[in-house]
C-alpha positions as CSV (number, residue, x, y, z in Angstrom):
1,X,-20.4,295.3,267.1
2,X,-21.5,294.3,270.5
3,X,-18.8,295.3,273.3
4,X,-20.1,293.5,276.8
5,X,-19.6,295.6,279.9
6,X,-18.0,292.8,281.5
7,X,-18.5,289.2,282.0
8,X,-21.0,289.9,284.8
9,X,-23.1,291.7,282.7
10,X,-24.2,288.9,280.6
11,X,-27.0,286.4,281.9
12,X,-25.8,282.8,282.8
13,X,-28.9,280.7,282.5
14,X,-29.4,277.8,284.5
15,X,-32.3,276.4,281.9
16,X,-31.8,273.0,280.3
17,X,-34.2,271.4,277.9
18,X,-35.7,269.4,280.6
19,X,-36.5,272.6,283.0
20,X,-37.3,274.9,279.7
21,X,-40.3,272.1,279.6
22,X,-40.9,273.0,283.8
23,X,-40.9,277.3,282.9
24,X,-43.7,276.3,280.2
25,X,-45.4,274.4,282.9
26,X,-45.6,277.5,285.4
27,X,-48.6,278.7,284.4
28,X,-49.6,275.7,285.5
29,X,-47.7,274.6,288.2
30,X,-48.2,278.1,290.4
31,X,-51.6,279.7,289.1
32,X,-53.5,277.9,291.6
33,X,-54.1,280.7,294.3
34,X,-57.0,281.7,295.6
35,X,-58.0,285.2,294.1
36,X,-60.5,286.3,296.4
37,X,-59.5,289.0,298.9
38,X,-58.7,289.1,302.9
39,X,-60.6,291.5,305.3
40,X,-58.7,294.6,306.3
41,X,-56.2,293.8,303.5
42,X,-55.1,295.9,300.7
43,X,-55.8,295.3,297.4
44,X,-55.2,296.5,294.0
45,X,-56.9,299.7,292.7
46,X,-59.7,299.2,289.7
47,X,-57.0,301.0,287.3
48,X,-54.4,298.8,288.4
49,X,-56.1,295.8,288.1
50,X,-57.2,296.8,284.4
51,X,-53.5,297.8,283.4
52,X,-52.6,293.9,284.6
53,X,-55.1,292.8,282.4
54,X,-53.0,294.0,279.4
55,X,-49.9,294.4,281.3
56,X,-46.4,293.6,279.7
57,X,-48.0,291.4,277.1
58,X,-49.0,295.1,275.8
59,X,-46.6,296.1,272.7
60,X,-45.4,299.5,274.0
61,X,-44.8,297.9,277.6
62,X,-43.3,294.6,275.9
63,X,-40.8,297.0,274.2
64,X,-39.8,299.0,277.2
65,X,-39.1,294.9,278.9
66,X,-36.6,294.3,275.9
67,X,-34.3,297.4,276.6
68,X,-34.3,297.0,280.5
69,X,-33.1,293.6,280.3
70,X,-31.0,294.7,276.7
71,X,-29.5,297.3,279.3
72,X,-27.9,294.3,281.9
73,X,-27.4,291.4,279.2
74,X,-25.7,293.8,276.6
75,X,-25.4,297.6,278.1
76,X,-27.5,299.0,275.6
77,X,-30.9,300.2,275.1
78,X,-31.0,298.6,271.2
79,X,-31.7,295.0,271.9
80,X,-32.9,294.5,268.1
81,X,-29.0,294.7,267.5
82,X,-28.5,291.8,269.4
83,X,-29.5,289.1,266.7
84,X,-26.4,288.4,265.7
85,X,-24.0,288.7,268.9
86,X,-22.1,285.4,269.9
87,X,-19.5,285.0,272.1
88,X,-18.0,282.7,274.9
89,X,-18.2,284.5,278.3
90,X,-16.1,282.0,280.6
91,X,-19.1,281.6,282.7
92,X,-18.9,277.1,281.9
93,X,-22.1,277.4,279.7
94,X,-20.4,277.0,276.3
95,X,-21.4,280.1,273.3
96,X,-24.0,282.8,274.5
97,X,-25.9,284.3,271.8
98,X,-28.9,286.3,270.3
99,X,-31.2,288.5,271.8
100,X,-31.9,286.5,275.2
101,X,-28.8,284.7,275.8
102,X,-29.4,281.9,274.1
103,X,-26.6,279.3,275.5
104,X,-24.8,276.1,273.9
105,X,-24.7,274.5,276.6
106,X,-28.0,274.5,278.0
107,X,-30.6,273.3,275.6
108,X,-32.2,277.1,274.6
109,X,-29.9,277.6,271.6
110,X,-30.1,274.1,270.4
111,X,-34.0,274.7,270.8
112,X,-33.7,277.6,268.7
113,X,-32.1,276.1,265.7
114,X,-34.1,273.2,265.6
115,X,-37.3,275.6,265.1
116,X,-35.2,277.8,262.8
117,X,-34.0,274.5,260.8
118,X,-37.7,273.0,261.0
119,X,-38.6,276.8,259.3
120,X,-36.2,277.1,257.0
121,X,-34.3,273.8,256.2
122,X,-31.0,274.3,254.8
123,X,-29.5,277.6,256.8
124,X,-26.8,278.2,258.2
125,X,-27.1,277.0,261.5
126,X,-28.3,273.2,260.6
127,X,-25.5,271.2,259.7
128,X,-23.9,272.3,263.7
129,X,-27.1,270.3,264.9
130,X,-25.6,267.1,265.7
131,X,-22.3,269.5,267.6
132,X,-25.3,271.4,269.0
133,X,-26.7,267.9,270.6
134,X,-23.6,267.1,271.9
135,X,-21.8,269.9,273.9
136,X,-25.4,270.2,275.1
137,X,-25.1,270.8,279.2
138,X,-21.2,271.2,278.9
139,X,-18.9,274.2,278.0
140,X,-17.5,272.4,274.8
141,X,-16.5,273.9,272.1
142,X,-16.6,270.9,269.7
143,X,-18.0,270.9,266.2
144,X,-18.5,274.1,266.8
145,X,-15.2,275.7,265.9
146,X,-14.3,277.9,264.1
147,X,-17.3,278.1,261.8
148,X,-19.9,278.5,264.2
149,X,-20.2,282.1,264.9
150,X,-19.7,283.3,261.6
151,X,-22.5,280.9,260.7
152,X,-24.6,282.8,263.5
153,X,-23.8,285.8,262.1
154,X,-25.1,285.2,258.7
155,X,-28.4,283.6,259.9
156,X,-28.5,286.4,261.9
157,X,-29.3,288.7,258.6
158,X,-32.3,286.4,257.9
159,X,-35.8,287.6,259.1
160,X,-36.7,283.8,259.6
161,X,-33.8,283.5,262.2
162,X,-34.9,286.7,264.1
163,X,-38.6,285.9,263.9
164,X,-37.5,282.0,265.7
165,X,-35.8,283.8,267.9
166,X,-38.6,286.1,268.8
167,X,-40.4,283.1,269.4
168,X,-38.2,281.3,271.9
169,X,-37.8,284.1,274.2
170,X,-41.9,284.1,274.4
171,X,-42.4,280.7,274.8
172,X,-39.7,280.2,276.9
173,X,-39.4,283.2,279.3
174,X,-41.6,286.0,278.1
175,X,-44.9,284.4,278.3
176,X,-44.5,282.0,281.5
177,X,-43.5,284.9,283.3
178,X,-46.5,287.2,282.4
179,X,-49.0,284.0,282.7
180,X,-48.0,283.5,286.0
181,X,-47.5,287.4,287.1
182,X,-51.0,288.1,285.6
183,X,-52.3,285.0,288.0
184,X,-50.2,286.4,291.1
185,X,-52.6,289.5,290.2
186,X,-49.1,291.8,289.5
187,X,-49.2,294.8,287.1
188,X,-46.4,295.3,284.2
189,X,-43.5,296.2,287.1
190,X,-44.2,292.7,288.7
191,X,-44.4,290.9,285.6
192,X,-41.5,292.3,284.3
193,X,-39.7,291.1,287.6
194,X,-40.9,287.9,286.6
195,X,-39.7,287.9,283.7
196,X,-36.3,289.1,284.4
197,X,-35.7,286.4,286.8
198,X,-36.9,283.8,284.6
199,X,-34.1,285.2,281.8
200,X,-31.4,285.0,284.3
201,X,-32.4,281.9,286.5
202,X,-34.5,280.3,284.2
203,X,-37.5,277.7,285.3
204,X,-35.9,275.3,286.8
205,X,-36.2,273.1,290.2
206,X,-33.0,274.3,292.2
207,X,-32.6,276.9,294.7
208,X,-32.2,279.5,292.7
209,X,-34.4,279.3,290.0
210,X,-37.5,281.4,289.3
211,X,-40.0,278.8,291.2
212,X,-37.9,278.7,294.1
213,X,-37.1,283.0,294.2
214,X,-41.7,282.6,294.0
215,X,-41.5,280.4,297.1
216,X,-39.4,282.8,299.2
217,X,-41.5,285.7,298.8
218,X,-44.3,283.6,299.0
219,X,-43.5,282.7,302.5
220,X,-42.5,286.4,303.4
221,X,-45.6,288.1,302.1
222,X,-48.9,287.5,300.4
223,X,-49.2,288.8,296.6
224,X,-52.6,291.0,295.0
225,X,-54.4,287.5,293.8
226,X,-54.5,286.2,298.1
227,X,-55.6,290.0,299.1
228,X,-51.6,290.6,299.6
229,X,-50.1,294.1,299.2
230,X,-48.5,294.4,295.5
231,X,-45.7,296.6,296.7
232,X,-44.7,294.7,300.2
233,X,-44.7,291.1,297.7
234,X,-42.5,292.6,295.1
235,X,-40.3,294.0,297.9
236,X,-39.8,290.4,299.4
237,X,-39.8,288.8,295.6
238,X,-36.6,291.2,295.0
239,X,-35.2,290.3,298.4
240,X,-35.1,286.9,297.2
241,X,-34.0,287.0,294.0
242,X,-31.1,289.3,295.3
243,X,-30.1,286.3,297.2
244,X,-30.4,284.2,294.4
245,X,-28.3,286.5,292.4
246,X,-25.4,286.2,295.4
247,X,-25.4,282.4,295.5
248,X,-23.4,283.0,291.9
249,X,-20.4,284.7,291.5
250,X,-21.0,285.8,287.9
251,X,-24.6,287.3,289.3
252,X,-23.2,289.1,292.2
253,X,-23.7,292.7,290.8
254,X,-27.3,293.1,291.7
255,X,-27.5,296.3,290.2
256,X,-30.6,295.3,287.5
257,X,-32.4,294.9,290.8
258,X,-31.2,297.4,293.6
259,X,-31.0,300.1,291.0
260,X,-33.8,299.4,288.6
261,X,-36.5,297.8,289.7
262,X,-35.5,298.8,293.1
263,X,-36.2,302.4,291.8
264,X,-39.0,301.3,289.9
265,X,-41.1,300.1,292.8
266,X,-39.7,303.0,295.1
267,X,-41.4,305.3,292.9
268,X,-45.0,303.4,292.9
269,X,-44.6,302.9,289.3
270,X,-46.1,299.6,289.5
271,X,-47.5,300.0,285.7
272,X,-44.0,300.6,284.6
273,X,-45.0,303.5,282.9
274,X,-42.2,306.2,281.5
275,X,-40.3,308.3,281.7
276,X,-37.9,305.6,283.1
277,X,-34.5,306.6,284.6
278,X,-32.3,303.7,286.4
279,X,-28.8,302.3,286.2
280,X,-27.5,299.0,285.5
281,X,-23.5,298.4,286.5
282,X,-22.8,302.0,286.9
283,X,-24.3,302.7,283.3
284,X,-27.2,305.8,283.4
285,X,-29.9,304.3,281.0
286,X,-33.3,306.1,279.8
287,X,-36.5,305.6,278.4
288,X,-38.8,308.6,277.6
């Protein structure tokens, strides 16, 4: 049974159907940077420039992504036992769910049974459709209750509903963020950064979502693909997304970022390679 650490420790995504379409748009919205170097400016090493070309799109690395953010949605290393947790966290964006966070009420988890009722017509999960639709961008409840997570529970034991679920957190935050990390000319550490910040903020156009967070570092420091320094952009990227993370009271622990990737970049491992030690909300975590 999943036990959440406390409200806090559970993402609040600020995705809706129409800004899920703007996160698969990023690649091409902020790719277009000029990749040549500056004079007198560092640059990536030839190694770490070959580890970005596989980066966290590689399985082992893709893995290690899953239990770091596993560790602050859920407080555990075992994210495959997330597939069937549901619950209501108070934070005004209806049932939370599933291995990303998957939300009632905005648009991710009604995209995610859709594709699981296109695959496999019939589940569980399709006759809460038309609910689905219409708590969509509210906290409600209705049509939902009280069948509705037992109904999640018991798709949950289908390898259809885990594979669709798989599939929404690449095309909707996994794959974005390494598209547009990989462009930005960041190894695994900043892709993962990406990534994590996408899951939380999602891909929106407000002031606190993943484009805007890019913005702010863009205008503090320059990242690898415009000659920039990979460590001093990732420093300003996690600057800004700390401040994101404080415009939100349910995001103000900003422990998966002062004492994670924090650490991470503090220790050069830009590759994010392990042995991995950090902490997320007090909670020692490890990856050997």
């Amino acid at each position: 049974m999943h036990h959440p650490h406390t409200s806090t420790s559970r993402r609040t995504t600020r995705l809706t159907r129409t800004a899920g379409l703007a996160v698969l748009a990023l690649g091409l919205t902020f790719t277009a940077i000029p990749a040549t170097a500056q004079p007198g400016v560092p640059t990536s090493s030839a190694a770490h420039l070959e580890a970005a070309a596989t980066g966290l799109d590689d399985p082992a690395k893709k893995d290690i992504a899953m239990q770091l953010v596993s560790s602050a949605e859920n407080s555990t290393l075992d994210w495959k036992a997330q597939y069937g947790y549901i619950e209501d966290i108070g934070d005004g964006r209806g049932y939370t769910a599933g291995i990303i966070g998957f939300c009632s009420g905005t648009g991710d988890m009604l995209d995610l049974v859709e594709l699981y009722t296109e695959r496999e017509p019939g589940n569980a999960l399709a006759s809460y459709l038309p609910a689905l639709r219409e708590v969509d961008g509210t906290d409600s409840h209705e049509g939902l209750d009280p069948g509705f997570t037992d109904a999640w529970a018991e798709a949950a034991s289908d390898p259809a509903f885990e594979q669709a679920q798989n599939d929404e957190r690449d095309r909707v935050y996994f794959d974005p963020a390494v598209r547009q990390g990989k462009a930005d000319g960041l190894g695994t550490l900043g892709q993962f950064a990406y990534y994590d910040a996408i899951v939380m903020h999602g891909g929106g156009t407000d002031a606190t979502s993943f484009g805007s967070i890019r913005q702010r570092a863009l205008a503090v420091a320059s990242p690898p693909s415009q000659g920039g320094d990979e460590t001093a952009y990732l420093d300003a990227f996690l600057d800004a997304r700390v401040w994101a993370m404080k415009q939100e009271e349910a995001h103000s622990d900003t422990s998966r970022v002062d004492t994670a990737q924090r650490v991470f970049l503090r220790n050069g491992n830009l590759d994010l390679d392990p042995p991995l030690d950090w902490k997320v909300y007090g909670d020692s975590f490890h990856i050997g």
